[in-house]
C-alpha positions in Angstrom: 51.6 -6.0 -165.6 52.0 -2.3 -165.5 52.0 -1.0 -169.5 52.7 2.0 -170.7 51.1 2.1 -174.0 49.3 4.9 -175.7 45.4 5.1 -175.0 43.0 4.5 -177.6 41.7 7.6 -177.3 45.3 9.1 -178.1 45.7 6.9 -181.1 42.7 8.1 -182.5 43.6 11.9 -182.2 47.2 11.0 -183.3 45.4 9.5 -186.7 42.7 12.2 -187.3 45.5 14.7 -186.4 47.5 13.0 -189.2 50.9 12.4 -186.8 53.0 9.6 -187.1 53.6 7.2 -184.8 56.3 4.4 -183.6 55.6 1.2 -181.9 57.5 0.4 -178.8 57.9 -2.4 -176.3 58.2 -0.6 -173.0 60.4 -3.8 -172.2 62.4 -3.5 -169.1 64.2 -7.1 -170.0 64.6 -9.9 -173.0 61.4 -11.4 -171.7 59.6 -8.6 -172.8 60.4 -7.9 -176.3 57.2 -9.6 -177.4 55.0 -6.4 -176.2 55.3 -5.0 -179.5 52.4 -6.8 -180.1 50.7 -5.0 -178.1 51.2 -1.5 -179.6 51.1 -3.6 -183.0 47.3 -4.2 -182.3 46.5 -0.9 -181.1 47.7 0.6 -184.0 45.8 -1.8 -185.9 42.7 -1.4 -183.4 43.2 2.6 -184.0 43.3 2.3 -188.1 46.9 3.7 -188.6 47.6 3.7 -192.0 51.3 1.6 -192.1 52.9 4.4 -193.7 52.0 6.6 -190.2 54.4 4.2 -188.5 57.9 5.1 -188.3 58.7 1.5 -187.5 57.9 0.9 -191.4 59.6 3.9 -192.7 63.1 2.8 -194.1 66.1 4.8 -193.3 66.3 7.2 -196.0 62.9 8.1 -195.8 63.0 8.9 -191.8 65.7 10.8 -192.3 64.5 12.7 -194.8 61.2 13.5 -192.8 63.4 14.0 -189.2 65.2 17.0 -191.2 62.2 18.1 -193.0 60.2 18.2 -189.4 63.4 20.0 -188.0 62.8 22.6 -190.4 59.3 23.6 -189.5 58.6 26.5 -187.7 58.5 25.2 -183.8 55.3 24.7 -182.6 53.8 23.7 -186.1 52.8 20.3 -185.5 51.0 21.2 -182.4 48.8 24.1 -183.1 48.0 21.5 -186.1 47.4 18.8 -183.2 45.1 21.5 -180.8 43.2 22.2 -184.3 41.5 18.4 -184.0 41.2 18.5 -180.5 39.3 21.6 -181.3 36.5 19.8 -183.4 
């Protein structure tokens, strides 16, 4: 089985960094759908805080924080990202 999930290492950063994160399958059929386990325990494995995951976000409230992301000056949430790698 060839997965594509994130590293452990990269959840880690993504958490201290304080990004959000979605869950995914990488499913290439029906058969597959079940990997979201997978990324389910990694994100448990890596501490996420549920309200990180957009997967748990309702509708309103992704929304609200795509447009409010939008409306950042580009490059904001990576110069925050390279100030944890930094540590």
């Amino acid at each position: 089985m060839d997965r594509q999930d994130l590293s452990f290492d990269l959840i880690t950063l993504a958490r201290k960094a304080g990004c959000r994160i979605s869950l995914g399958t990488d499913s290439h059929g029906e058969s597959q759908l079940g990997f979201i386990e997978f990324g389910l325990a990694a994100a448990l494995k890596g501490e996420i805080d549920p309200e990180r995951v957009l997967n748990f976000t309702s509708r309103g409230d992704l929304v609200n924080w795509a447009n409010k992301e939008r409306s950042l000056p580009r490059g904001k949430s990576v110069s925050s990202i390279q100030n944890v790698v930094d540590r």
